[in-house]
C-alpha positions as CSV (number, residue, x, y, z in Angstrom):
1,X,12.1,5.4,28.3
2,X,9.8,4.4,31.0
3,X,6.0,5.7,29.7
4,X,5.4,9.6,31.0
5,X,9.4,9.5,32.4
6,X,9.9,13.2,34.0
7,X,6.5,13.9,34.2
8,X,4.2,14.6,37.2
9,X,1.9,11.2,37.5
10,X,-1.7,12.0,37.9
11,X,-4.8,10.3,36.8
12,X,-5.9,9.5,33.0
13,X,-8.8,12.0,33.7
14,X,-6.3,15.5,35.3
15,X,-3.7,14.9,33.0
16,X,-2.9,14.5,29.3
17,X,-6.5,15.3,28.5
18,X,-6.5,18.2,30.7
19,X,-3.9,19.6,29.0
20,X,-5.2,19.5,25.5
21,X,-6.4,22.8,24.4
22,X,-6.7,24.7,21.2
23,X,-5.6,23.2,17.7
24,X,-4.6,19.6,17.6
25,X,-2.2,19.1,15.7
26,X,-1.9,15.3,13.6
27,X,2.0,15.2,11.6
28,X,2.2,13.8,8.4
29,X,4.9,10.9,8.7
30,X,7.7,11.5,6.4
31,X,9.4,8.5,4.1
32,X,12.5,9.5,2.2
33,X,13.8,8.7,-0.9
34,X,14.3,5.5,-0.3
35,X,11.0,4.8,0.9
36,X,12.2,4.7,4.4
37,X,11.1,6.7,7.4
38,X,12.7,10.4,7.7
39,X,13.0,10.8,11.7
40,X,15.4,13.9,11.4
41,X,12.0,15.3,8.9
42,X,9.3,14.3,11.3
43,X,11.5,15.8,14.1
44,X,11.2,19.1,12.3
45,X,8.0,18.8,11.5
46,X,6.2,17.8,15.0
47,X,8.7,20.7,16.7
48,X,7.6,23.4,13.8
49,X,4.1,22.1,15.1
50,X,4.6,23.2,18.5
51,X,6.2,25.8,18.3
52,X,3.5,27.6,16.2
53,X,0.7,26.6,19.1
54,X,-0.1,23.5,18.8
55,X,-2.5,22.2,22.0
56,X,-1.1,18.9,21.4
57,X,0.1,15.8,19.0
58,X,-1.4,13.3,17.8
59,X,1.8,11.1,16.3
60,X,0.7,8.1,13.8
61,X,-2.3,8.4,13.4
62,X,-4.4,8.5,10.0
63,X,-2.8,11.6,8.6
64,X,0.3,10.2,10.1
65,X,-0.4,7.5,7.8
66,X,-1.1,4.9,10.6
67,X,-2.1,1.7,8.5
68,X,1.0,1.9,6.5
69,X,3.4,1.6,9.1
70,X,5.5,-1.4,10.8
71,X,5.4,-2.0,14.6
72,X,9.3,-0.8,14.0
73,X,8.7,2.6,12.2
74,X,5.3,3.2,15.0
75,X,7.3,3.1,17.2
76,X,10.2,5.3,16.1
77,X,7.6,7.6,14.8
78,X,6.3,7.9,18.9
79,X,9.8,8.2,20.0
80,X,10.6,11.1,17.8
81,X,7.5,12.8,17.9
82,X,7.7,12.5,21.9
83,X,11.3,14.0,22.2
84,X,10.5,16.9,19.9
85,X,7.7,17.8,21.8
86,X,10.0,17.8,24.8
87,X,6.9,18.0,27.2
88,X,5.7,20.7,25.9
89,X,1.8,19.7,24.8
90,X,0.3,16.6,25.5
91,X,1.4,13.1,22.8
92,X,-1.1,11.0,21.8
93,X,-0.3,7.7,19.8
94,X,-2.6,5.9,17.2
95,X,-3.0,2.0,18.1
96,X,-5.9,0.0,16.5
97,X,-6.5,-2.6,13.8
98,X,-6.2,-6.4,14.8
99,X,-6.4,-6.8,19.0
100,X,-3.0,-8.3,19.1
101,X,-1.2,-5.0,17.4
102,X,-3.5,-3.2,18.7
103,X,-2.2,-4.5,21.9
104,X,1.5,-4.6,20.8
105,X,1.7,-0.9,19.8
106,X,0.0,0.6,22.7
107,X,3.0,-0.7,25.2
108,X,4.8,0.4,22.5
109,X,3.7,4.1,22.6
110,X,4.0,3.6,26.4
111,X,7.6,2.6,26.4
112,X,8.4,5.9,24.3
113,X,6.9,8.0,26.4
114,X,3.4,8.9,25.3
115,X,1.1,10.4,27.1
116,X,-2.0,8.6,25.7
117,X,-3.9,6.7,23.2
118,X,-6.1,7.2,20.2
119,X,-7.6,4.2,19.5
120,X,-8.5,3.5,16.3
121,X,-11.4,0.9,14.8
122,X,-10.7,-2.7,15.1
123,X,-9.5,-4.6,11.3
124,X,-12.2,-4.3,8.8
125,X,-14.5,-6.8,10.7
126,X,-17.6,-5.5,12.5
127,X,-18.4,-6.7,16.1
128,X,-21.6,-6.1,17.8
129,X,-21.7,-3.8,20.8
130,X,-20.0,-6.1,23.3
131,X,-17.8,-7.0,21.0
132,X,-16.3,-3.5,20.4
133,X,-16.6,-2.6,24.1
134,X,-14.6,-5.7,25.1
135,X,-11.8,-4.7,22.4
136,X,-11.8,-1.5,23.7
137,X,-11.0,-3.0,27.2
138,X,-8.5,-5.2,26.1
139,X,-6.4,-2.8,24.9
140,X,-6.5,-0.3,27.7
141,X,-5.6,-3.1,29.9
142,X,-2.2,-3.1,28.9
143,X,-0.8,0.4,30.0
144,X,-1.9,2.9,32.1
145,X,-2.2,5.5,29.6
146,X,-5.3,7.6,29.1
147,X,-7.8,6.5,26.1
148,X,-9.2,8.2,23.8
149,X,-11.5,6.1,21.2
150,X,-12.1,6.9,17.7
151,X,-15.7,6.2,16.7
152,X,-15.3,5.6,12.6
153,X,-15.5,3.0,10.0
154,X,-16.0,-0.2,11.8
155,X,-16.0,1.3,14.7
156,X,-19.8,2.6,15.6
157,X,-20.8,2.7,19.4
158,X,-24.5,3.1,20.6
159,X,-24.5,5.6,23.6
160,X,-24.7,3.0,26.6
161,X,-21.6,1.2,25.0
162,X,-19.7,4.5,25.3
163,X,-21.9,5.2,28.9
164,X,-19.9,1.8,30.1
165,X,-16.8,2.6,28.9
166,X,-16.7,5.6,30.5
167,X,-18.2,4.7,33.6
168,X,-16.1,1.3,34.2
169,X,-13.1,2.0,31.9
170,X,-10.8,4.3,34.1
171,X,-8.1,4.8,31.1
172,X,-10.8,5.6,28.6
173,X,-11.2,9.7,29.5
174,X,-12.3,10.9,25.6
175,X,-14.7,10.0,22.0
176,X,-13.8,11.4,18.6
177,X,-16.3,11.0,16.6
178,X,-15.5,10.5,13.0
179,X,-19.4,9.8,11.6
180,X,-21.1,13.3,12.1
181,X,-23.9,11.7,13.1
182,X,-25.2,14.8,15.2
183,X,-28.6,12.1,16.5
184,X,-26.3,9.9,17.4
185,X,-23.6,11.9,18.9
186,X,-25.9,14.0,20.9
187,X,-27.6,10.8,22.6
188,X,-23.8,9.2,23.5
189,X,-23.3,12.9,25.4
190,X,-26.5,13.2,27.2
191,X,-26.0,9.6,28.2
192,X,-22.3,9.5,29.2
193,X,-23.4,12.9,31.2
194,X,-25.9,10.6,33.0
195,X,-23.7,7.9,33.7
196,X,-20.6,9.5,35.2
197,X,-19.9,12.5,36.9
198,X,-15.8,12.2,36.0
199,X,-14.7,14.3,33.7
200,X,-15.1,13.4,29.7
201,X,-14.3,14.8,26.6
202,X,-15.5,14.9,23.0
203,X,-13.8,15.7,20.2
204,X,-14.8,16.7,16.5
205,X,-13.1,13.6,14.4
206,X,-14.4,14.6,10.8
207,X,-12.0,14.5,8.2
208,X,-11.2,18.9,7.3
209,X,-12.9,19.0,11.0
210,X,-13.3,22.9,10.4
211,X,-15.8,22.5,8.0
212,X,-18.1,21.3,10.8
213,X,-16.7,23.0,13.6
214,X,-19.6,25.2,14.2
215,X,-22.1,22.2,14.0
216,X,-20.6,20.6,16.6
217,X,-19.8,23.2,18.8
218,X,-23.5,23.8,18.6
219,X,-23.6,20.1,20.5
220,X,-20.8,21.2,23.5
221,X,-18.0,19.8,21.3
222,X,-15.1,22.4,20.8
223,X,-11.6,19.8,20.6
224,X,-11.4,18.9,16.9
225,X,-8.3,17.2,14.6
226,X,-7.3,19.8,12.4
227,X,-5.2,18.2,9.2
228,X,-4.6,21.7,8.1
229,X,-2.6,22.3,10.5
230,X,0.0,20.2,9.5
231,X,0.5,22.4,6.6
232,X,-1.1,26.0,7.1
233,X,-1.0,26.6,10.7
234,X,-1.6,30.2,10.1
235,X,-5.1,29.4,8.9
236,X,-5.5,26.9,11.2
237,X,-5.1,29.3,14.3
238,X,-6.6,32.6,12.5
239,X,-10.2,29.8,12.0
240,X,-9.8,29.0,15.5
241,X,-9.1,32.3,17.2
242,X,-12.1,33.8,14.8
243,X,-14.5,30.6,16.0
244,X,-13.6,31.0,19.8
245,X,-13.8,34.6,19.6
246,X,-16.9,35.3,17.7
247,X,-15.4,36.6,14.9
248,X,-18.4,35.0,12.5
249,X,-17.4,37.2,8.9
250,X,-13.6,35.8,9.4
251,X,-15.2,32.4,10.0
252,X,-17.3,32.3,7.2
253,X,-14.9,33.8,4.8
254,X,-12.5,31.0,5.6
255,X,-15.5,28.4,5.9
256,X,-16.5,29.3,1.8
257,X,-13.1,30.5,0.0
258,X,-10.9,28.1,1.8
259,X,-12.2,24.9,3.2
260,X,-15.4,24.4,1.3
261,X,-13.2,24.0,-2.0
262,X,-10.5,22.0,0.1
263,X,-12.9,19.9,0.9
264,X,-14.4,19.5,-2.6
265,X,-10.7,18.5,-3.6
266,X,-10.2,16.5,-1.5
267,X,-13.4,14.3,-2.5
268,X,-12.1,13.8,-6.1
269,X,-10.5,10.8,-4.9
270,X,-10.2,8.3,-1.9
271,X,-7.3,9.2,0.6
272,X,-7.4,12.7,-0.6
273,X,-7.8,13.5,3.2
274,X,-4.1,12.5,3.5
275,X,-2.1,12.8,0.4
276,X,-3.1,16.7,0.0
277,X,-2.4,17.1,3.8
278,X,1.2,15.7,2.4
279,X,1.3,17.6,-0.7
280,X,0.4,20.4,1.4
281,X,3.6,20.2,3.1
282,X,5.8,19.7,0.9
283,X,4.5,23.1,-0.5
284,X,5.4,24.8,2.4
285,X,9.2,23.7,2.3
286,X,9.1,20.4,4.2
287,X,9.9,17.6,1.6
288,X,7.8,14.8,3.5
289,X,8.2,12.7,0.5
290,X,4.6,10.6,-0.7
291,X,2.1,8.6,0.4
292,X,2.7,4.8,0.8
293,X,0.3,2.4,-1.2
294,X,-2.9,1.9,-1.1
295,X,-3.1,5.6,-1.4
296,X,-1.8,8.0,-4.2
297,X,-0.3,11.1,-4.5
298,X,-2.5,14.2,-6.3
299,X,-1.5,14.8,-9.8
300,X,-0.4,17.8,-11.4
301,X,-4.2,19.3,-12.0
302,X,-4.9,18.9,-8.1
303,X,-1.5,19.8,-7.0
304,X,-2.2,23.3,-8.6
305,X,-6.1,23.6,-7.2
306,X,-4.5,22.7,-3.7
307,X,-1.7,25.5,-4.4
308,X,-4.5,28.2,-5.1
309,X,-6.6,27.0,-2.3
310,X,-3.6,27.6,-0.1
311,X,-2.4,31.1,-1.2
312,X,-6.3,32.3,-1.1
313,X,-6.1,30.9,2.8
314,X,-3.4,32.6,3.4
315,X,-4.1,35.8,1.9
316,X,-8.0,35.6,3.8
317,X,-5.4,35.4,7.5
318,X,-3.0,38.1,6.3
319,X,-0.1,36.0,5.2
């Protein structure tokens, strides 16, 4: 499929990212019993997504479990997600890691159809500013698909870096920042603001990105991941219906008695973020199967926690 085929071509900055609106929505990337990739699973999953009112999908990515898949599986995992979304919200792809896959799976995603990027931190090296704005460029030189960049782990930009990607980068239309540093943050805004008058976006990266929601809308930032999503879209939508409409008693019922202790799980160990987003799913009738090494699966104590978590959210929405 040639990228965007049946769609109406327009420029990176009036059209995916125009489109995205609401709850993003990141899928889980199901492996079966034989280890293997479940596409009929995902299917179900990323259409499930949309259909409950998703504003778009972000397909392998890091809940998607991004660093533990082949160039093969990415791509299959684009492909599927992209035909179950049948043009209904806007797909975005993870590509990062080393500059040559980095490279190699963003044609990929455009050959499936996908109607941008998210690009993720270079491999575990760290490069000084020109460094990461030339990697950056080298990978949105390969497509024509919008960019958005992912500001986390290795990845840290100072605001004129992400001033001149804006400015001279036409694919690069959108930051997520994954660091919550609000200093920082608010200095990259006021100077990308400066230095180009096309439009931009920002987006709320933090790992349960509800928990901070109202921090950084206080900054102009409204677009945020939402990993719960994946699994309770009920709460999702009720937290963002009661954040956009001022509903601030529903907001900070679901803030303390659902995500605070979510996120207190999901610090007892390291890639909590994505195997309870998994477990999660399962719960709700989806068997996703487990997380691939490095990361674990929760054990029976968590598993519980995470099952009273989720009957309290739901109870808090009316479900």
């Amino acid at each position: 499929m040639p990228p965007c085929a049946g769609r109406a071509s327009a420029s990176p900055q009036e059209g995916p990212l125009m489109r995205l609106d609401g709850v993003l929505f990141f899928p889980v990337t199901p492996f079966g019993q034989d280890g293997g990739l479940a596409e009929p699973v995902l299917a179900r999953h990323v259409a499930a997504g949309v259909a409950a009112g998703a504003g778009g999908v972000f397909a392998a990515c890091g809940t998607g479990e991004f660093n533990a898949l082949d160039p093969a599986e990415y791509t299959r995992v684009v492909s599927t997600a992209v035909t179950a979304t049948a043009g209904r919200v806007p797909v975005f792809a993870g590509a990062g890691g080393p500059l040559p896959t980095a490279r190699a799976l963003a044609r990929a995603a455009a050959s499936q159809g996908a109607d941008g990027l998210l690009l993720m931190p270079p491999y575990l090296v760290t490069g000084p500013t020109s460094g990461l704005i030339q990697y950056v460029r080298d990978v949105a030189s390969v497509t024509d698909l919008p960019v958005i960049v992912y500001q986390r782990g290795t990845a840290r930009f100072t605001p004129s870096a992400v001033a001149t990607l804006a400015a001279d980068v036409p694919q690069v239309i959108g930051f997520k920042d994954g660091l919550g540093d609000f200093d920082l943050l608010q200095r990259i805004i006021l100077t990308v603001r400066q230095a180009t008058s096309e439009p931009f976006t920002f987006f709320n990266g933090l790992p349960t990105a509800e928990l901070t929601v109202p921090a950084y809308r206080g900054l102009g930032v409204t677009l945020y991941s939402s990993a719960v999503f994946a699994f309770a879209p009920e709460i999702a939508l009720a937290f963002h219906k009661a954040v956009t409409g001022g509903d601030e008693v529903l907001v900070q019922r679901l803030l303390t008695d659902f995500y605070l202790p979510l996120v207190q799980l999901r610090d007892l160990a390291p890639g909590y973020a994505v195997s309870l987003v998994k477990a999660g799913v399962r719960m709700r009738g989806l068997e996703v199967g487990g997380v691939r090494a490095p990361l674990v699966d929760p054990d029976r104590e968590h598993l519980e926690k995470l099952e009273r978590i989720l009957t309290t959210g739901l109870s808090l929405t009316g479900f």
